[in-house]
C-alpha positions as CSV (number, residue, x, y, z in Angstrom):
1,X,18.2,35.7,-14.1
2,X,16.6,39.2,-13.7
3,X,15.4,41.5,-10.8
4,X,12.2,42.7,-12.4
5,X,13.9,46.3,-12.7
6,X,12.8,47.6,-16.4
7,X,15.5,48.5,-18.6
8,X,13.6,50.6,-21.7
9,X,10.6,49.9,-23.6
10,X,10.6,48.2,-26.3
11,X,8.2,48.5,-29.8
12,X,7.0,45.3,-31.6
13,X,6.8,46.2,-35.3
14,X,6.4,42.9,-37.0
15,X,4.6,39.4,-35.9
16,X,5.1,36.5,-38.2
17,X,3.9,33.0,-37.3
18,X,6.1,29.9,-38.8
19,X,4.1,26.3,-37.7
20,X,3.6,26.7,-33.8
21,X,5.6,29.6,-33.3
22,X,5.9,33.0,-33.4
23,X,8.7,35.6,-34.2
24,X,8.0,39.0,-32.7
25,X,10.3,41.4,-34.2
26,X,11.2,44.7,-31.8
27,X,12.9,48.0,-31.7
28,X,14.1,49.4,-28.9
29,X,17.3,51.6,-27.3
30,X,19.5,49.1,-26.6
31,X,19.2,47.0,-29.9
32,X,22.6,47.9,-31.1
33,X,24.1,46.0,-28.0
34,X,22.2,43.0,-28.2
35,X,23.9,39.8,-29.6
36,X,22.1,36.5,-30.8
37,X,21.8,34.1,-28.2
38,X,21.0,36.5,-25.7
39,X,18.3,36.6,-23.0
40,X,15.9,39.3,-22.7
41,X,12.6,39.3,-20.5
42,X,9.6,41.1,-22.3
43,X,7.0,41.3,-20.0
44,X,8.3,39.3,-18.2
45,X,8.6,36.2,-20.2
46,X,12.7,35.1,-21.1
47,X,13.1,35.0,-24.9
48,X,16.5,34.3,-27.2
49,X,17.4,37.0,-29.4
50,X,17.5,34.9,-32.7
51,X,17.9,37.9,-35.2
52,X,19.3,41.4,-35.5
53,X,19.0,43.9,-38.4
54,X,20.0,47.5,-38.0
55,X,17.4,49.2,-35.1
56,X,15.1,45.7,-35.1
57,X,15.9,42.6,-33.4
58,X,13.8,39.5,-33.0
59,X,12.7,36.8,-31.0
60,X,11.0,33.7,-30.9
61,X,8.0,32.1,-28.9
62,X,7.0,28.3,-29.0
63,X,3.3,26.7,-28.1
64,X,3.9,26.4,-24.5
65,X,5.2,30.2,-23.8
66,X,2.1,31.2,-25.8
67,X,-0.4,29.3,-24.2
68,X,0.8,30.2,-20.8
69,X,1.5,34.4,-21.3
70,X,-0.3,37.1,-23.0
71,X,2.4,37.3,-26.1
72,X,-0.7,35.7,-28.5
73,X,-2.2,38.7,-27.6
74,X,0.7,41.2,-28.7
75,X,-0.3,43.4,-31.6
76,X,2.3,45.6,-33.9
77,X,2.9,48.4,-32.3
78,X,2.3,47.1,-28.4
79,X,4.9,48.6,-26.2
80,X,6.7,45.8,-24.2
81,X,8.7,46.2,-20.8
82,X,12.0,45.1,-21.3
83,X,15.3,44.4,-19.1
84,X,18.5,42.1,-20.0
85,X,20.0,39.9,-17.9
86,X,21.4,40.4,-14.3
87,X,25.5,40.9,-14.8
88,X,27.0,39.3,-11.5
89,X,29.0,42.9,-10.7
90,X,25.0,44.6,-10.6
91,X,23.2,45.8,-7.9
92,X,20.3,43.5,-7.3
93,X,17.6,46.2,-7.0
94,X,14.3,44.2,-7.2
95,X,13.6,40.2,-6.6
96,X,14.5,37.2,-7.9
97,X,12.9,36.9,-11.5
98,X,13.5,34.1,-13.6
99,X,11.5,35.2,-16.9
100,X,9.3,32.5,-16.2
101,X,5.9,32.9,-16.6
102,X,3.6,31.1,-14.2
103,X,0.3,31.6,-15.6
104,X,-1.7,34.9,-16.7
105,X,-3.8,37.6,-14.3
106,X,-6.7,40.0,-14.8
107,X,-6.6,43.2,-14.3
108,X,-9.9,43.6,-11.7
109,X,-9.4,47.6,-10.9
110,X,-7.1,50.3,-11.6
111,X,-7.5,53.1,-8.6
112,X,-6.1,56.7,-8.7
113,X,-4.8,57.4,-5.5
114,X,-4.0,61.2,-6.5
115,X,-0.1,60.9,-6.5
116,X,0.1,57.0,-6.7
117,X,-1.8,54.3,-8.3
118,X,-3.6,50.9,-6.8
119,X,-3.8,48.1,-9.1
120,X,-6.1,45.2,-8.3
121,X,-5.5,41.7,-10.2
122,X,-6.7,38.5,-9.6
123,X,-5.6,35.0,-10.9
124,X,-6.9,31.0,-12.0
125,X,-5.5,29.2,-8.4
126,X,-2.9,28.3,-6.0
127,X,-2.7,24.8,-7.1
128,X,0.4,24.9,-8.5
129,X,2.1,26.7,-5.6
130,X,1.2,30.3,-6.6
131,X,0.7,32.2,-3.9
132,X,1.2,36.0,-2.8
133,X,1.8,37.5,0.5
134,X,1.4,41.2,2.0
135,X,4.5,42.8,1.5
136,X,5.8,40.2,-0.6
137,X,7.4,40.3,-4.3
138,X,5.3,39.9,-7.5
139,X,6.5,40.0,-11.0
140,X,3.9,41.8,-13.2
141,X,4.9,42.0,-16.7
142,X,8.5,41.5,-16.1
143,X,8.5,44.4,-13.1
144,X,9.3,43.7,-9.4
145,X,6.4,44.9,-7.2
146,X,5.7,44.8,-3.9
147,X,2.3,43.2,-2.6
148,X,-0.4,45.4,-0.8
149,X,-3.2,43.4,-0.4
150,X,-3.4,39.2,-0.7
151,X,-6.2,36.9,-0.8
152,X,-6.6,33.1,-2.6
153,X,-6.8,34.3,-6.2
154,X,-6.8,38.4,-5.9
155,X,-3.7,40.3,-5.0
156,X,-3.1,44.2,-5.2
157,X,-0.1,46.2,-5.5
158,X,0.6,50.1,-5.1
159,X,3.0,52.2,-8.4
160,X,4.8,55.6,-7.7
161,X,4.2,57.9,-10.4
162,X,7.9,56.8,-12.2
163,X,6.8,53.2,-12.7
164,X,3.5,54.5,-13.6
165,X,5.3,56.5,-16.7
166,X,8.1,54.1,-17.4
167,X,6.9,50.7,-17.8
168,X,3.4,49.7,-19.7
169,X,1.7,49.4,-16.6
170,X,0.0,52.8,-16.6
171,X,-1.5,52.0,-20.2
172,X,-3.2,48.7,-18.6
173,X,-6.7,48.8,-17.6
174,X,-10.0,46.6,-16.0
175,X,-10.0,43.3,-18.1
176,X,-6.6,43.7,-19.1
177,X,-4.1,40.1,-19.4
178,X,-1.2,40.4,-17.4
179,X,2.1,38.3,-16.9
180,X,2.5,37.0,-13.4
181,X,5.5,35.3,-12.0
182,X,5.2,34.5,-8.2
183,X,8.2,34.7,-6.3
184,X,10.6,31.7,-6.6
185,X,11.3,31.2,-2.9
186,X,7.4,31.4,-1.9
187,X,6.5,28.3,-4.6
188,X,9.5,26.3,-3.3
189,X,8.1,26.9,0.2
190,X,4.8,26.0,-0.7
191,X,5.8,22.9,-2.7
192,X,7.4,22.1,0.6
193,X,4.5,22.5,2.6
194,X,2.7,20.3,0.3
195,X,5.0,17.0,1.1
């Protein structure tokens, strides 16, 4: 589990694809205390640590997590927010994030607010559940946000300057591809609804 609080940033400095899926390879700050087997969100989406040499580690995406994120996208040298698991003696600063990706967004507008920045996205459907509420919890690219504005496939959300500089978020721009994971309490709430 993770809170959608970014840890560092991370590099990806080599893509290679073997049948269906792809290894990313990554650098980052905390590479040296990474151990195979472990879980670490990158934008967002869970992936196994599979490999580790020297500063570089790497990890491994099948069909499904590529066909339902923006990793077939990722290019060498991408920078990628990153954050390890939860440990159960942490504070639990943001929301519930699971590293599960529910489907992609679009970024629709990218507003300078002269001291804070307003980031419009909108998204396929609700069918499957996915819905956002005003004040509410979103997972963009693995980091916990608060919702400002909600409708039935758009959804805004408000950055202070730090997120702005210390996630990829202030490098993404109109027609940009984004991870989105709803929040995990709404979608069971909704799936309730449904019956």
């Amino acid at each position: 589990m993770f809170t959608g609080i970014i840890e560092a940033l991370g590099t990806v400095v080599a893509i290679r694809d073997e049948q269906s899926n792809r290894h990313f390879t990554l650098t980052c700050p905390f590479t040296q205390e990474l151990k195979i087997d472990q879980s670490v969100a990158h934008n967002g989406v869970c992936l196994t640590v599979v490999n580790i040499e020297g500063a570089n580690y790497t990890v491994t995406a099948i069909d499904e997590t590529l066909s339902r994120t923006n990793l077939g996208d990722w290019k060498v040298g991408d920078v990628v927010n990153l954050e390890r698991c939860l440990l159960a003696h942490s504070r639990f600063d943001g929301h519930i994030v699971q590293g599960h990706v529910d489907q992609i967004g679009e970024c629709t507008e990218v507003v300078d607010q002269q001291g804070s920045w307003l980031f419009r996205f909108k998204y396929a459907s609700q069918a499957a559940g996915n819905v956002t509420v005003e004040k509410g919890s979103i997972c963009i690219n693995g980091i916990s946000l608060t919702v400002v504005e909600s409708g039935e496939d758009f959804f805004s959300v408000a950055i202070i300057p730090y997120t702005f500089e210390h996630t990829n978020l202030g490098k993404v721009k109109t027609g940009d591809k984004v991870n989105l994971e709803f929040d995990i309490i709404g979608k069971y709430v909704a799936r309730l609804l449904q019956k």
